[in-house]
ZATIPA-270167 format. One record per residue (C-alpha): x, y, z. Coordinates in nm, 3 decimals, m for minus. Example, Ala and Ser with C-alpha at 12.3 -4.5 7.8 and 13.67 -1.06 7.14 Angstrom:
2
PT        px        py        pz
PT     1.230    m0.450     0.780
PT     1.367    m0.106     0.714
This chain:
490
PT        px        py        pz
PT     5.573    19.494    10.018
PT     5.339    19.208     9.967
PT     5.228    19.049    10.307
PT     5.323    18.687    10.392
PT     4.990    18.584    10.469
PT     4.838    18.715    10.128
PT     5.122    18.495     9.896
PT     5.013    18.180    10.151
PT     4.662    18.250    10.050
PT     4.712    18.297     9.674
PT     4.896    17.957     9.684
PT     4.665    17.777     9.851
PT     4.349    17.938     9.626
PT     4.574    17.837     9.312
PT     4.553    17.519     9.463
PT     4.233    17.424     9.500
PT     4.153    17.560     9.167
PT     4.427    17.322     9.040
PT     4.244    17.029     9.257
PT     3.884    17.133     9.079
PT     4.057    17.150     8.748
PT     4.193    16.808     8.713
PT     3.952    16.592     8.461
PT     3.703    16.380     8.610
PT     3.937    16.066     8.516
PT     4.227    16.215     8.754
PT     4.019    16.120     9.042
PT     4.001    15.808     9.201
PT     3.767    15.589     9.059
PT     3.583    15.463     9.307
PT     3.587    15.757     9.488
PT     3.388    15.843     9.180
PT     3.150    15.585     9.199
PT     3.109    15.638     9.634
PT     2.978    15.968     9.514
PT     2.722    15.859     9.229
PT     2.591    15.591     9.484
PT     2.530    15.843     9.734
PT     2.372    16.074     9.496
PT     2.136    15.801     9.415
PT     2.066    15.720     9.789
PT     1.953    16.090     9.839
PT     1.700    16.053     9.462
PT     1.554    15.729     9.670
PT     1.355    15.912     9.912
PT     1.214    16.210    10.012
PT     1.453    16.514     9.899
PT     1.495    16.813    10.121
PT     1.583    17.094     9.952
PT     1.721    17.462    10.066
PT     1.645    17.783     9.908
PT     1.979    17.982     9.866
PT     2.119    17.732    10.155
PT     2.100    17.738    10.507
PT     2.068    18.097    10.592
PT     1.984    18.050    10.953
PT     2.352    17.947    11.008
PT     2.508    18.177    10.702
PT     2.449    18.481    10.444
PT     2.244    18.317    10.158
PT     2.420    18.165     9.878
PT     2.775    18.160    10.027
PT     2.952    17.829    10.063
PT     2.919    17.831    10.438
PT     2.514    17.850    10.410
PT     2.530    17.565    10.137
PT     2.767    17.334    10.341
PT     2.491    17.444    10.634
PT     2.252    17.269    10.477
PT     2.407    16.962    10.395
PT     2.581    16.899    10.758
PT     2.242    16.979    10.909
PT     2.104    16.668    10.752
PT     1.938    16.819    10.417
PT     1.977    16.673    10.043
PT     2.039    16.966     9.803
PT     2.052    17.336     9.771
PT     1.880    17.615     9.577
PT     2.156    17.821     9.401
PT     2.067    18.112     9.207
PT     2.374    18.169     8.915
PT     2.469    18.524     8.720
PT     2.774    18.612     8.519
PT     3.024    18.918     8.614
PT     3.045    19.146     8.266
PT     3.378    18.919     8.237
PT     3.179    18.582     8.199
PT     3.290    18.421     8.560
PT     2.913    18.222     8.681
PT     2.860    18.360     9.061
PT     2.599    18.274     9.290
PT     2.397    18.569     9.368
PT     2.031    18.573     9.382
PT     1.937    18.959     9.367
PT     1.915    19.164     9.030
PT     2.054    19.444     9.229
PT     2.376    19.460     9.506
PT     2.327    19.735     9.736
PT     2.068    19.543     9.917
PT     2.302    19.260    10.034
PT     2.649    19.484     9.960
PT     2.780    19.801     9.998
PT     2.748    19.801     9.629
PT     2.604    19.944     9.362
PT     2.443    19.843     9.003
PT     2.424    19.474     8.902
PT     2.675    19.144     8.981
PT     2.670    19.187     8.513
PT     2.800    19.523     8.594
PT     3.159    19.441     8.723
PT     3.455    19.222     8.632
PT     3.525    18.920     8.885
PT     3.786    19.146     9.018
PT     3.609    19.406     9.137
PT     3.276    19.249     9.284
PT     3.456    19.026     9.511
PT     3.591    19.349     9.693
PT     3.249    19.466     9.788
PT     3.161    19.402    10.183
PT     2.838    19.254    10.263
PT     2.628    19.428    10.506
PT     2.534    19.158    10.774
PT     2.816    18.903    10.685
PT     2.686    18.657    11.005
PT     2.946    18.484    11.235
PT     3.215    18.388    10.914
PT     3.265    18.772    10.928
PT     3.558    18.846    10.671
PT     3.552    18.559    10.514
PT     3.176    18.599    10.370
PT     3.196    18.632    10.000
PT     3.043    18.563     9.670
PT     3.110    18.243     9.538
PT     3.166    18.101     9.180
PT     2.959    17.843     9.081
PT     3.299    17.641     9.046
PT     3.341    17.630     9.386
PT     2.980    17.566     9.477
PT     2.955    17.316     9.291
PT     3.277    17.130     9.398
PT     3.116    17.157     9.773
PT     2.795    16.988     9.653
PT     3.072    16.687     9.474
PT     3.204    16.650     9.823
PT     2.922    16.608     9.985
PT     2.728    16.482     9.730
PT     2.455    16.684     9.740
PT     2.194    16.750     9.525
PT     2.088    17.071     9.274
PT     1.833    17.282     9.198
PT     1.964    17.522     8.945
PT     1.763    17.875     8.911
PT     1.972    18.054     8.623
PT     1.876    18.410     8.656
PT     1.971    18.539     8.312
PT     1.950    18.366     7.968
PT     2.257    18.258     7.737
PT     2.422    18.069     8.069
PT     2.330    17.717     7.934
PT     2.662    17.673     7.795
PT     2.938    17.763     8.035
PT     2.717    17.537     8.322
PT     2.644    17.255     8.109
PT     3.033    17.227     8.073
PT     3.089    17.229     8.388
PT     2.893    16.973     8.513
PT     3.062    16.813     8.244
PT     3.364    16.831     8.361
PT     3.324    16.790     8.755
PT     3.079    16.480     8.620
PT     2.768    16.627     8.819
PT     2.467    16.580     8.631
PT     2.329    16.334     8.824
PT     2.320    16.598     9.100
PT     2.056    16.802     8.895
PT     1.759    16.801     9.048
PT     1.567    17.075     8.925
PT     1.673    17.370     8.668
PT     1.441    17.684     8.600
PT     1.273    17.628     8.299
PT     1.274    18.028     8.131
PT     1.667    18.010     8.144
PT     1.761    17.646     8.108
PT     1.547    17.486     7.879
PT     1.831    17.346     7.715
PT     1.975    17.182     8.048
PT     1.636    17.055     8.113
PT     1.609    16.885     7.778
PT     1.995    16.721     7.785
PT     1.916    16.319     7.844
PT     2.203    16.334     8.145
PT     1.965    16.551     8.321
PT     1.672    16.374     8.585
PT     1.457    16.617     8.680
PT     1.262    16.565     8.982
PT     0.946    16.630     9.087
PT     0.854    16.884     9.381
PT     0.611    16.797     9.697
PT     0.532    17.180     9.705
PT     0.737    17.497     9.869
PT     0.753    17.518    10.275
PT     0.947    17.840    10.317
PT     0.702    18.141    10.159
PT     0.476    18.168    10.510
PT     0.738    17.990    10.731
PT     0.535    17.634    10.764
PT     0.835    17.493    10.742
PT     0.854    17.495    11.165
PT     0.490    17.418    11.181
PT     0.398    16.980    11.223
PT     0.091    17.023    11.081
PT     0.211    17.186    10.766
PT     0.493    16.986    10.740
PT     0.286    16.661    10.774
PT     0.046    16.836    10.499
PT     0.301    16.841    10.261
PT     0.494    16.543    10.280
PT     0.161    16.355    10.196
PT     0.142    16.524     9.853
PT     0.210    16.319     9.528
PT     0.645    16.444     9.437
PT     1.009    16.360     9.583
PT     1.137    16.675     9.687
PT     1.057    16.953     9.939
PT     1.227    17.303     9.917
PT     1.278    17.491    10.266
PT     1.471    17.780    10.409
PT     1.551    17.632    10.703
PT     1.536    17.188    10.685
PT     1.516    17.131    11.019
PT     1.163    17.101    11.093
PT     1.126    16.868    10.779
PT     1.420    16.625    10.846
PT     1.253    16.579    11.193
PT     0.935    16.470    11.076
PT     1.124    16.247    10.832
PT     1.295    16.082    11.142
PT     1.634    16.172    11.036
PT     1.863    16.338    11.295
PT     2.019    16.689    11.301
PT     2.360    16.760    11.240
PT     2.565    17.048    11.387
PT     2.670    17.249    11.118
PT     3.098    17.336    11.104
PT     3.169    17.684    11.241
PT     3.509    17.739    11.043
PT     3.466    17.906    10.724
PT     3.486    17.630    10.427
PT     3.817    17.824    10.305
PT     4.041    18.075    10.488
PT     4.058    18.324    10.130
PT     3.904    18.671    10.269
PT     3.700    18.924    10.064
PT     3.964    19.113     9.859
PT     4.036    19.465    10.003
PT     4.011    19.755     9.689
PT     4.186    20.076     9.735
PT     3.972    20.357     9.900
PT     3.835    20.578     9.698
PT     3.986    20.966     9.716
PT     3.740    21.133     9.960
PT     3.555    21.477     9.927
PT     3.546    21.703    10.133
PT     3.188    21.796    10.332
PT     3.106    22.075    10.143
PT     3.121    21.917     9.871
PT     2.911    21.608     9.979
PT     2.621    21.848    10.109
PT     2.623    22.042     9.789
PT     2.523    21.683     9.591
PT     2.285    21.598     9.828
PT     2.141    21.912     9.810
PT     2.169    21.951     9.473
PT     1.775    21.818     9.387
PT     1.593    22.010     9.229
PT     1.504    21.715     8.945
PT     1.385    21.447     9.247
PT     1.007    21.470     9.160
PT     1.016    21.534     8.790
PT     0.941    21.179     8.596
PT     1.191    21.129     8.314
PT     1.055    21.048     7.952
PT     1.307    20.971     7.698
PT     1.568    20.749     7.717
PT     1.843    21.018     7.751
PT     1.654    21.176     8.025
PT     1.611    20.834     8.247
PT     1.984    20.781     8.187
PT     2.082    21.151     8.285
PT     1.820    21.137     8.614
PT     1.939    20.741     8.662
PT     2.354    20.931     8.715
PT     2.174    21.232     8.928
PT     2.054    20.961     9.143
PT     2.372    20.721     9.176
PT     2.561    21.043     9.276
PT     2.353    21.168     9.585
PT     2.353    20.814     9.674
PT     2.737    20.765     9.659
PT     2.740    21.083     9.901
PT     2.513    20.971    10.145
PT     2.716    20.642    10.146
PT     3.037    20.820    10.174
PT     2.915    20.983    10.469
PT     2.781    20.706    10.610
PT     3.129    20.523    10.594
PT     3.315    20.812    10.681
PT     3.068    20.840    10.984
PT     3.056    21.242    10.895
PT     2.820    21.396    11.143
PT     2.702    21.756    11.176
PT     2.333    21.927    11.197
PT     2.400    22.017    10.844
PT     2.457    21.655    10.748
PT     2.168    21.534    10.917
PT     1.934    21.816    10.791
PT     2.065    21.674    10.427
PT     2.033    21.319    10.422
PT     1.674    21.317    10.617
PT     1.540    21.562    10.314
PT     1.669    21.316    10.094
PT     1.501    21.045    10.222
PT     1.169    21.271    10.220
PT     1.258    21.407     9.917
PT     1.343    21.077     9.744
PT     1.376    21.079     9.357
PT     1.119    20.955     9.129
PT     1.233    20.707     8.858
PT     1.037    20.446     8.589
PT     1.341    20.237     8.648
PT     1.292    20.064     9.021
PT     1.635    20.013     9.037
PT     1.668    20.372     9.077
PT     1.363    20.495     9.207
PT     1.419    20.609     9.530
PT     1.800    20.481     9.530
PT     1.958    20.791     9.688
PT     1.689    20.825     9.973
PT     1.725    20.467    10.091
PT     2.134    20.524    10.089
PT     2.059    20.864    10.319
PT     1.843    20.643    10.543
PT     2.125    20.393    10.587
PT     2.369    20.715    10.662
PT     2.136    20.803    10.914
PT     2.134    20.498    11.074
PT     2.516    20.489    11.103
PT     2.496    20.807    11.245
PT     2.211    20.746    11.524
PT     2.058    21.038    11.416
PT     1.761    21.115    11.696
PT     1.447    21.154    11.474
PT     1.546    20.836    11.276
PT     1.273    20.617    11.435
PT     1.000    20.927    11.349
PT     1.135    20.892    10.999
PT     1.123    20.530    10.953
PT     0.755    20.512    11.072
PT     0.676    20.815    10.764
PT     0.881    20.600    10.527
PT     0.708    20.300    10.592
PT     0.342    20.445    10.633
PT     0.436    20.658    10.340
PT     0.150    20.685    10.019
PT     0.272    20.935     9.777
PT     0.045    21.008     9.514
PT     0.318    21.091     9.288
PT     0.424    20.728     9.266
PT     0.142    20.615     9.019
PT     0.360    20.848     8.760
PT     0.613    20.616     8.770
PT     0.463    20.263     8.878
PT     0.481    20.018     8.643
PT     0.141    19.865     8.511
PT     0.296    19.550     8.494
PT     0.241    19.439     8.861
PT    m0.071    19.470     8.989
PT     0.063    19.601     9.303
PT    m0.043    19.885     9.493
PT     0.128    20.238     9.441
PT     0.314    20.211     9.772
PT     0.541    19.894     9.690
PT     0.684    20.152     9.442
PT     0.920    20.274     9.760
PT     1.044    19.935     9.803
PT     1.399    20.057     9.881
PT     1.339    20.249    10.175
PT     1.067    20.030    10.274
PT     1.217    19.716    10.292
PT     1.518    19.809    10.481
PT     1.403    19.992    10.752
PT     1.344    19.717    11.041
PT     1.681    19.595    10.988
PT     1.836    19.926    11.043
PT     1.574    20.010    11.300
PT     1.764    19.736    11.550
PT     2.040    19.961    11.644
PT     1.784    20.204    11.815
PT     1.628    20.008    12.128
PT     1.394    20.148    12.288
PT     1.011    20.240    12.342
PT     0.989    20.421    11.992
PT     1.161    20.095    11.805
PT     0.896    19.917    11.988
PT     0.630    20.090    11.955
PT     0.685    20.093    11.621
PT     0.745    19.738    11.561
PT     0.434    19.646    11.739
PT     0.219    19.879    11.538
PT     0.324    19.702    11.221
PT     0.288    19.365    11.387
PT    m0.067    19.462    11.439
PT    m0.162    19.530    11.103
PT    m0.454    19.311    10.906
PT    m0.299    19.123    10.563
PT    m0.518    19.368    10.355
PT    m0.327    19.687    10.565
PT    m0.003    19.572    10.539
PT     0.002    19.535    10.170
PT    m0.174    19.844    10.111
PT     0.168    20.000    10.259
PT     0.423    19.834    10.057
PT     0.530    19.479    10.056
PT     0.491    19.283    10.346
PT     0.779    19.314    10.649
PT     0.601    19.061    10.901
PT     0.949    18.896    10.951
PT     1.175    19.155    10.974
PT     0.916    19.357    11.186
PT     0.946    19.005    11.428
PT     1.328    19.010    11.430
PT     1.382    19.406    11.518
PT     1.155    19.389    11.831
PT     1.310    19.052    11.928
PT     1.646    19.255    11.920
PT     1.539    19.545    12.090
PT     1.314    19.384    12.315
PT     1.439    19.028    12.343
PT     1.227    18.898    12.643
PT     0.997    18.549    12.705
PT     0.678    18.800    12.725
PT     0.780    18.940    12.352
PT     0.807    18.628    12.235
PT     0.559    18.382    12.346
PT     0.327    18.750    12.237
PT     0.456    18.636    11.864
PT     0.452    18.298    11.922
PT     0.064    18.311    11.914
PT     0.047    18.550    11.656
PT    m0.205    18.491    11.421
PT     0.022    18.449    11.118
PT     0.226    18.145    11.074
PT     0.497    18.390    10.949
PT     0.573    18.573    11.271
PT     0.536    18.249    11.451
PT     0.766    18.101    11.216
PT     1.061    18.379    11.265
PT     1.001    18.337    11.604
PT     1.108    17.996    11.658
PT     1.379    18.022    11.443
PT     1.516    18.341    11.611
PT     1.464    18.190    11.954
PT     1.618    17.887    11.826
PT     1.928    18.081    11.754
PT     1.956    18.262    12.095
PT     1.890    17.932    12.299
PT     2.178    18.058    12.553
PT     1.966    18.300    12.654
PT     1.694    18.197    12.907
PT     1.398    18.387    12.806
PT     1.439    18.263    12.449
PT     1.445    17.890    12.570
PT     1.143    17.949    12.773
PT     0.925    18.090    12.557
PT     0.971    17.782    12.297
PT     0.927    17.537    12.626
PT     0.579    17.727    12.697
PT     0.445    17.764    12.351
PT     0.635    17.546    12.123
PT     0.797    17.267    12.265
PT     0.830    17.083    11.918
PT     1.049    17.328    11.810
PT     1.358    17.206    12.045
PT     1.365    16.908    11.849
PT     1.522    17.158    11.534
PT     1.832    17.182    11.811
PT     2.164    17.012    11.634
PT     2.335    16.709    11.771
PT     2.674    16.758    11.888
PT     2.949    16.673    11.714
C-alpha cells in the first residue's frame, strides 16, 4: 500500500514542475521585469561568486548550498552540469560518484531514476533531504532570487538542452560566465554577457584572509569566485545574512529496493579472490575484464560495510585489500576496491585502522609508474588518489592519540613533502584533528600555521562550532576579524 505521505509528495513535486513549466509569458509581468532589474543591480558592482555554492552551510551543488549563498549576501553560484544516460541535466561536479555517494561509476552511467536513490555520504544538517538536483530546479532557485551564473558544463554536446532552458525560464541575463571547452556556443549567443573575473579566492583559502581579499578586489574585473563569500562581502561593506535552515523542498532522496544479500562466505571468497591485483592490463578486453574484477571486490567490501559484518576473518580480508590494492591504467579503477575495504574498515572500527591509514597515505609503490599516466606531470604517488584522499575524513571517527599523532605529522610536512606523497590533504588533515581534538590550544596551533590553507579551514571550522567556547576563543586570540563572517539574525 502506497504511504500517504509519499502521494502528498508526488503532488506537490508535480506541482512545482507544473509552476517551472508555465512559459515565461504566464508570469506576471512585472514580476518579470523586478527580476531583470535586480539582475542588473547585482552586474553593477562587484560580483561575488560561489564555487559549487555555499558548502560551509550545505553538500556542494545541492539547492540548499546554492540558496546558502545567496541568503548569505553573495551574487551568483558556480554550478557544474552532467546528463544521466537518459538526457535529464544534473548538477554534479565529480566525473566519478563513490566519492560523494555510496555509488558507483559515473552520474552518464544511470537513468534519472536510479541516481537519485543513491545516499550521500556526509549529507550535512538537511540530512534526508540532500539530493542531486536538476539543473531545472537550480536554475528556478537562482530566478527567485535572482541570482547570477557561472555555468561549468562538464561534458560536450549539452549546449542545446541548456540554451533552451534559459530560454524558456528567460535567464540569460543571469549568465555570467560559461566554460569555454564545453559551451562555446553559449558563449557566442548575443543574449549571453559574459563577465569578467577579479581572480579566484578559494584554491589556498585567502578568501578569510583581509589582506588577500583587499589584494584582489583591487585587480582590473567585476566578479570574484569564493567557496565561502563571507570574508569578501565584509570587505565590500555589505552585511551577512543568516542562511534558512529548512530544506528548500520537503521531496526526500528516493529509497531503491535492497539488493539480495550474500552470504559471508561468499563475500570473503571475492575479496579474496586476487590473484590479478598487481598485474597491469594491456588490451582493451583485458582493462574491461580487470575494470569488473575490481567493481566486484569493491561491491563486497561495501556490502559489508553496510551490513556492518564483522569477524577476524573479515577484517583480515578487507585490510589485505587495501594493501593489496589493484593496479589499473584507468584511475577510475585503480585502486577502487582497496579504498571501498578502507571505508568497510572504518565502519567497522577495526583497531589497526589508524596504523593502516598512516601506510596508505605515506605509501610509494614502485609499481605505480606501470600504470601512471604520462599525461600529468605528477608524482607516482597521486596515482593512489582513492585511498589517499579519503582517509582523514574517515580517520574522525577514531579520537585519540594515534588520530592525532597522525594528523599532526601530516600537518608538519614541507609543500615539496606533501606532494611527493600524493595530492595535498592540508584541509582535511586540519578538520580531522579539530574533530578529534577540538580544543583553543589545537586551534590557535593552526591558526598560525604557516600556510594560509590550514589557517583558512581553521576559521571556517571554528566559525561553525562558535557554541563551543574553545572555538570562539581561539578566533578572539588570533583572528578577531574573522567574527565579522558571523550571520545576522533573522
Amino acid at each position: 500500500m502506497r504511504r500517504p505521505f509519499h502521494d502528498l509528495a508526488m503532488l506537490l513535486s508535480a506541482i512545482l514542475v507544473w509552476l517551472v513549466n508555465l512559459p515565461a509569458s504566464s508570469r506576471c509581468h512585472a514580476d518579470d521585469q523586478r527580476q531583470h532589474d535586480r539582475v542588473a543591480q547585482r552586474r553593477a558592482g562587484v560580483q561575488v561568486i560561489v564555487h559549487r555554492g555555499s558548502s560551509e552551510f550545505a553538500h556542494e551543488n545541492t539547492l540548499e548550498a546554492y540558496r546558502a549563498s545567496l541568503e548569505l549576501g553573495a551574487d551568483g553560484n558556480e554550478i557544474d552540469i552532467r546528463t544521466t544516460r537518459d538526457g535529464v541535466l544534473v548538477c554534479f561536479h565529480d566525473d566519478m560518484l563513490d566519492h560523494l555517494l555510496e555509488a558507483f561509476g559515473d552520474v552518464a552511467d544511470y537513468d534519472w531514476a536510479e541516481l537519485r536513490t543513491f545516499r550521500f555520504r556526509r549529507p550535512g544538517q538537511f540530512g534526508e533531504f540532500c539530493r542531486i538536483p536538476t539543473l531545472e530546479e537550480v536554475l528556478e532557485l537562482h530566478r527567485i532570487h535572482a541570482g547570477l551564473m557561472h555555468l561549468d558544463i562538464k561534458r560536450p554536446g549539452l549546449e542545446k538542452p541548456i540554451s533552451e532552458l534559459l530560454t524558456r525560464l528567460d535567464l540569460w541575463d543571469h549568465v555570467v560566465a560559461v566554460n569555454g571547452e564545453n559551451g562555446p556556443e553559449i558563449i557566442k549567443d548575443s543574449r549571453c554577457r559574459m563577465g569578467r573575473y577579479k581572480g579566484s579566492l578559494y584554491a589556498d583559502r585567502a578568501e578569510v584572509d583581509p589582506t588577500a581579499i583587499a589584494d584582489m578586489l583591487k585587480k582590473p574585473g567585476d566578479m570574484v569566485i569564493v567557496d565561502d563569500p563571507r570574508g569578501v562581502l565584509v570587505a565590500l561593506g555589505r552585511k551577512i545574512g543568516q542562511p534558512s535552515r529548512e530544506p528548500v523542498t520537503r521531496l526526500k532522496r528516493l529509497i531503491s529496493k535492497p539488493l539480495a544479500e550474500r552470504t559471508v562466505t561468499d563475500l570473503l571468497a571475492i575479496l579474496l579472490d586476487d590473484a590479478d591485483w598487481n598485474s597491469v592490463p594491456k588490451t582493451d578486453e583485458e582493462k574491461s575484464t580487470k575494470a569488473q574484477l575490481i567493481r566486484r571486490r569493491a561491491e563486497a567490501a561495501d556490502e559489508i560495510r553496510h551490513r556492518r559484518l564483522n569477524s577476524a576473518q573479515i577484517v583480515s580480508a578487507l585490510e589485505r585489500r587495501v594493501r593489496r590494492r589493484s593496479l589499473h591504467p584507468d584511475w577510475m579503477y585503480h585502486g577502487l576496491d582497496g579504498a571501498f575495504a578502507l571505508r568497510a574498515l572504518a565502519e567497522l572500527r577495526a583497531p589497526q585502522f589508524v596504523e593502516l591509514a598512516r601506510f596508505c597515505l605515506w605509501r610509494d609503490d614502485a609499481a605505480t609508474e606501470l600504470v601512471r599516466d604520462p599525461r600529468w606531470k605528477t608524482p607516482r604517488t597521486w596515482v593512489d588518489f582513492r585511498t589517499k584522499a579519503i582517509e582523514f575524513d574517515l580517520l574522525e571517527q577514531f579520537p585519540g592519540e594515534p588520530t592525532e599523532r597522525l594528523c599532526r605529522d601530516y600537518l608538519a610536512l614541507s609543500n615539496d613533502e606533501a606532494n611527493r606523497l600524493g595530492p595535498p590533504q592540508f584541509e582535511s588533515a586540519v578538520q580531522a584533528l579539530l574533530t578529534v581534538n577540538p580544543t583553543e590550544a589545537t586551534a590557535l596551533a593552526l591558526l598560525h600555521h604557516r600556510r594560509m590553507d590550514i589557517r583558512g579551514r581553521t576559521i571556517l571550522t571554528c566559525l561553525s562550532h562558535l557554541d563551543q567556547p574553545w572555538s570562539r576563543s581561539a578566533l578572539t586570540k588570533a583572528t578577531p576579524h574573522a567574527l565579522d563572517f558571523v550571520p545576522s539574525a533573522k
